[in-house]
C-alpha positions as CSV (number, residue, x, y, z in Angstrom):
1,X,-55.0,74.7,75.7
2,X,-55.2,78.4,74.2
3,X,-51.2,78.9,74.9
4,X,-50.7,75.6,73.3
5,X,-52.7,76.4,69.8
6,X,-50.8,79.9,70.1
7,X,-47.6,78.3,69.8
8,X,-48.4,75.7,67.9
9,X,-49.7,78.7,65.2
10,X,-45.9,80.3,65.4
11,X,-44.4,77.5,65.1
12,X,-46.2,76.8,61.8
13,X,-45.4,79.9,60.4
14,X,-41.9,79.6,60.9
15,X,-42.0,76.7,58.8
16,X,-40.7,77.8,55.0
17,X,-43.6,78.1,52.6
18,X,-42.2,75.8,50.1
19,X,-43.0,75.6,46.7
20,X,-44.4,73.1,44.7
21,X,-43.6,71.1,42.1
22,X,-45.0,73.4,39.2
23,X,-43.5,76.0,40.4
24,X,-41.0,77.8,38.4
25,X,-37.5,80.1,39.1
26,X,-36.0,82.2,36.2
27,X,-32.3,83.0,36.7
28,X,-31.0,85.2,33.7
29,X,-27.9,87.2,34.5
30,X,-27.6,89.2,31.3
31,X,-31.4,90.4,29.8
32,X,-31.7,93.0,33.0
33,X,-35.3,93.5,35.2
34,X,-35.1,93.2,38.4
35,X,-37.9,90.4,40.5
36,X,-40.0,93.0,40.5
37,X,-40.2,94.1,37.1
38,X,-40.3,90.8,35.3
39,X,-42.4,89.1,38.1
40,X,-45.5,90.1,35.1
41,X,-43.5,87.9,32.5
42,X,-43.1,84.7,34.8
43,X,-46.7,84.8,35.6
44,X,-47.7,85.1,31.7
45,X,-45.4,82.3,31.7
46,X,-47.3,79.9,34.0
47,X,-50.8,81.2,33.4
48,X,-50.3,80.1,29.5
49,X,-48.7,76.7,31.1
50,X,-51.4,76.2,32.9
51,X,-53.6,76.5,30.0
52,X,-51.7,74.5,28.1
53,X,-50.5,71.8,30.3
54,X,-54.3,71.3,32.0
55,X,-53.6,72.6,35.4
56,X,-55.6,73.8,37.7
57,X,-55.2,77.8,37.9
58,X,-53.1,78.6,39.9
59,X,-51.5,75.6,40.8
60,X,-48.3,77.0,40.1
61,X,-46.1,80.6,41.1
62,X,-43.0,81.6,40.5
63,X,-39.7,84.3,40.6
64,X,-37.2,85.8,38.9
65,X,-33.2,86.6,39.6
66,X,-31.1,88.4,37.3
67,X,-28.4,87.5,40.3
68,X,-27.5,83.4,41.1
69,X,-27.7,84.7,45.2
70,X,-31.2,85.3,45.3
71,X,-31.5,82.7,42.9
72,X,-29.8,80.4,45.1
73,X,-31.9,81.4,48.4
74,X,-35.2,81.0,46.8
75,X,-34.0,77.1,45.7
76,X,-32.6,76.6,49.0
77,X,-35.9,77.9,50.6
78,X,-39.2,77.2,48.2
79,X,-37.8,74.0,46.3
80,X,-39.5,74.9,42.9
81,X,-40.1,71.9,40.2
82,X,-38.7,73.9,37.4
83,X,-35.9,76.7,36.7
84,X,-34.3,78.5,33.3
85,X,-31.1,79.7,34.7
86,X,-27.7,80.6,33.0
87,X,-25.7,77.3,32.3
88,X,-22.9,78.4,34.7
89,X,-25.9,78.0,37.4
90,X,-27.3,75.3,36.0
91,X,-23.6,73.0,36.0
92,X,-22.6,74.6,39.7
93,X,-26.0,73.0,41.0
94,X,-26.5,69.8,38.4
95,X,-25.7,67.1,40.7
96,X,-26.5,68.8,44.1
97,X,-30.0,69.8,42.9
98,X,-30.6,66.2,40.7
99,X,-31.5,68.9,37.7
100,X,-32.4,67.7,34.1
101,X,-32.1,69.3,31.1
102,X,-35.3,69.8,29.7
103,X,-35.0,72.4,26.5
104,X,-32.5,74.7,25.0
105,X,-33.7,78.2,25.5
106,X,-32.7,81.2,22.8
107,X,-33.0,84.4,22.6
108,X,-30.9,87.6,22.2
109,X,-29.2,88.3,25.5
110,X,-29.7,84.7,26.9
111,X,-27.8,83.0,23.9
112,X,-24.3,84.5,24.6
113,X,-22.2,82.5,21.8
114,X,-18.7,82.8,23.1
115,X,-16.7,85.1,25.4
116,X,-14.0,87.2,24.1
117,X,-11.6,88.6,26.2
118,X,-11.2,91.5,25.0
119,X,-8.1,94.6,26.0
120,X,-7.0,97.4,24.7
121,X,-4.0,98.6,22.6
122,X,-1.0,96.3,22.0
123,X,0.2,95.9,25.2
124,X,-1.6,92.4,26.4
125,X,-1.0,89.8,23.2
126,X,-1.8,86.8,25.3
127,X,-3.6,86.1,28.5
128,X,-0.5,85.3,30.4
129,X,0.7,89.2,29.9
130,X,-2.6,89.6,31.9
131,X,-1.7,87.9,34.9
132,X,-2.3,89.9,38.1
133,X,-3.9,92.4,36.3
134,X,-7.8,93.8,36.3
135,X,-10.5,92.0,34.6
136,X,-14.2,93.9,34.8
137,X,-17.0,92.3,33.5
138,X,-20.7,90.6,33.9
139,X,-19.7,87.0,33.4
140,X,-18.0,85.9,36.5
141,X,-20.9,84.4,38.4
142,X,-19.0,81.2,38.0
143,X,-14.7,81.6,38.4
144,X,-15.4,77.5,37.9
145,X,-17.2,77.8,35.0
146,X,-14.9,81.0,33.5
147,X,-11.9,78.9,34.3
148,X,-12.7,75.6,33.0
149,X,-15.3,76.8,30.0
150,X,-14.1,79.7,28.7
151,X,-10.1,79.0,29.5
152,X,-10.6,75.5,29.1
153,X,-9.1,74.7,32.4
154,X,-6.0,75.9,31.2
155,X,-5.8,78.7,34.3
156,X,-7.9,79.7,37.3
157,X,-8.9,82.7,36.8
158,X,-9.6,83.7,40.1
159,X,-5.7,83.7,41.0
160,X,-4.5,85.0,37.6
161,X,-6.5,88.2,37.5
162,X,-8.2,90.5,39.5
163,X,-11.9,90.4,39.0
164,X,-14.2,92.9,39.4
165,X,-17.6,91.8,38.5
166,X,-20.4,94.2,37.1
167,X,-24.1,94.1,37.2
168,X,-24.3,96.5,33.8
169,X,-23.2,94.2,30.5
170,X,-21.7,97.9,29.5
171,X,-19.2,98.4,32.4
172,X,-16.8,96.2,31.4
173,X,-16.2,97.7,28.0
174,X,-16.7,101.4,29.8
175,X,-13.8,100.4,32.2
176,X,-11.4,99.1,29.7
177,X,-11.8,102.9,27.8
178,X,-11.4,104.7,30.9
179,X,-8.4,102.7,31.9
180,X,-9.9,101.4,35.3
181,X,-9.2,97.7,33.8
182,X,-6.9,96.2,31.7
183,X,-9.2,93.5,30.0
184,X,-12.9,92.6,29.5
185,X,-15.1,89.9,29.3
186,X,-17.9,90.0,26.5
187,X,-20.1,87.8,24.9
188,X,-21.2,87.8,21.0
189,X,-23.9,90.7,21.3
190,X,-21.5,92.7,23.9
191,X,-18.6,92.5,21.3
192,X,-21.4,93.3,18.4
193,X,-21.9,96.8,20.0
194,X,-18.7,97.6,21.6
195,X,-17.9,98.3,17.7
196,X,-19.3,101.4,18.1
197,X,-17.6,102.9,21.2
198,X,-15.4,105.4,21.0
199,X,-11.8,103.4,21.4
200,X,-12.9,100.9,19.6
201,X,-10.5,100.8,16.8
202,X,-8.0,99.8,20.0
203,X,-9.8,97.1,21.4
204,X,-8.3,93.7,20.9
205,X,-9.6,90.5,21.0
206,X,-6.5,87.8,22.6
207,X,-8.8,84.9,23.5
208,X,-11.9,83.1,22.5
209,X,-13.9,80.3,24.0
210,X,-15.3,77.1,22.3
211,X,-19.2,77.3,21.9
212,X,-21.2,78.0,25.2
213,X,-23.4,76.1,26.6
214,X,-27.0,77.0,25.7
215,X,-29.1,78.3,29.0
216,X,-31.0,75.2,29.6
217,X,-34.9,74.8,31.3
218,X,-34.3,71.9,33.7
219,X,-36.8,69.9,36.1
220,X,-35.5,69.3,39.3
221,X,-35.5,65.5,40.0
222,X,-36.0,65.6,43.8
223,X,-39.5,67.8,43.6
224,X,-41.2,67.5,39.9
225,X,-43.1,64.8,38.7
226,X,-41.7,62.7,35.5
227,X,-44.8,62.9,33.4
228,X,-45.1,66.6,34.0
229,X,-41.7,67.0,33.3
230,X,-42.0,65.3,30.3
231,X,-44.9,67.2,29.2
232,X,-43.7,70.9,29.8
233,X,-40.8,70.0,27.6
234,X,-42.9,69.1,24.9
235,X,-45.3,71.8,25.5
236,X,-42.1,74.7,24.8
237,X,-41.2,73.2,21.5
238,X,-44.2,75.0,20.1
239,X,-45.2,77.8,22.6
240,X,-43.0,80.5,21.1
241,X,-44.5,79.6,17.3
242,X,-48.1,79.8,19.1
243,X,-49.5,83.3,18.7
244,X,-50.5,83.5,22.6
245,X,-47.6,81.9,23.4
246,X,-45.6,84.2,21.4
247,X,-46.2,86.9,23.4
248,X,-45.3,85.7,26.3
249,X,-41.9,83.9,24.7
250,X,-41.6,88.0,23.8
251,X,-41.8,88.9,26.7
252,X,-39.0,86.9,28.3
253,X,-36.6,87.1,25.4
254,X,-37.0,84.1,24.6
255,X,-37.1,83.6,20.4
256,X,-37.6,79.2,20.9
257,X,-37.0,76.6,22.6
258,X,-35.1,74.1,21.1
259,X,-35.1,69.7,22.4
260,X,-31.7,69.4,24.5
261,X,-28.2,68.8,22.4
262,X,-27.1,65.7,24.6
263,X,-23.9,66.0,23.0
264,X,-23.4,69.1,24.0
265,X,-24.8,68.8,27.3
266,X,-22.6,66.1,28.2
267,X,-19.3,67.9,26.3
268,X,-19.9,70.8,28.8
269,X,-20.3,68.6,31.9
270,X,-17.2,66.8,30.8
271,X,-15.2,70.2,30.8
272,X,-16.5,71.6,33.9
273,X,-16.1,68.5,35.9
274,X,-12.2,68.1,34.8
């Protein structure tokens, strides 16, 4: 009988501890931290949710990614109720992962406007000259959603250049001065302060992309619950104008949350699914 509780213990701990359906991942590829360092943040986050909401304490954890891989592992393995990720994230996983779009979130560094690639001197005047050529940057976490957002499906980028993705939003602009790439990818804040580097009376800009899709907070539909769904996405409307609440929207980056721009939503899914 002892042998058999013995492995009857291992084999319950070699069962994933998954989460549960107040839990809560943030994916954001281009504010920095690491888990570790925002790991703070994402509990302010769910301690004032909590509050707010009328959970019990601690009835719900959560992580943080800045990269969609351990983003991806922690879904695959902990099966959290609730995420923010980047929208190239959020439309590789919509259907797989049942996800609705709960709120718009914004704030410098999450909203990214449009990507501009960018190049330098007059030698690249459209993105055909690019073809087979180097492309370094901090937005290819998605060659899907870079192809058929950004170039609106009109190449794959994955066969016409040669990508080199960075973790730093600077190295792409700091490879295109040093000549270790022949074109960048950058978004509005990234092209803002690129007008201060030293060649950047050469930089170029040879293609623009419609609107982005805002970063969305999304419920899982396999694993939350409706009404608390419903009720954490009327809860962020106001969180970020509370003063508690503002603090800890400050301390995610996060300026508002805004209700979901259906049209939008469904104009993105209509260009990424073509």
């Amino acid at each position: 009988m002892k042998s058999r509780g013995i492995v009857l213990g291992l084999l319950l701990l070699s069962v994933p501890a998954f989460a549960g359906p107040r839990d809560l991942l943030v994916q954001m590829g281009s504010v920095g931290g690491t888990t570790e360092t925002a790991a703070s943040y994402v509990e302010m986050f769910l301690r004032y949710a909590e509050t707010a909401l009328k959970w019990p304490a601690g009835a719900s954890k959560g992580s943080f990614f800045p990269d969609p891989n351990g983003a991806l592992d922690y879904i695959g393995k902990q099966k959290p109720g609730f995420a923010m990720m980047d929208p190239e994230i959020w439309l590789e996983l919509r259907k797989k992962e049942d996800l609705h779009v709960l709120a718009a979130v914004h704030g410098k560094g999450i909203d990214r406007g449009k990507l501009y690639l960018v190049v330098k001197g007059d030698t690249f005047k459209t993105v055909e000259d690019l073809k087979g050529k180097t492309l370094v940057s901090n937005h290819l976490n998605s060659k899907r959603y870079i192809s058929k957002i950004v170039f609106d499906g009109k190449i794959d980028v994955a066969t016409h250049f040669k990508l080199v993705p960075a973790t730093s939003p600077a190295k792409g602009i700091k490879a295109l001065e040093r000549g270790e790439a022949e074109a960048t990818l950058i978004d509005d804040d990234q092209l803002a302060e690129s007008k201060s580097a030293p060649s950047a009376a050469q930089f170029r800009v040879i293609h623009t992309s419609p609107a982005l899709p805002s970063m969305p907070l999304v419920a899982f539909g396999k694993i939350a619950k409706k009404d608390e769904s419903a009720a954490l996405a009327k809860m962020v409307l106001t969180m970020c104008a509370d003063p508690k609440g503002a603090e800890v929207c400050k301390s995610l980056r996060v300026t508002k949350f805004d209700p979901p721009d259906q049209k939008a939503i469904d104009d993105a899914i209509k260009r990424f699914e073509k």
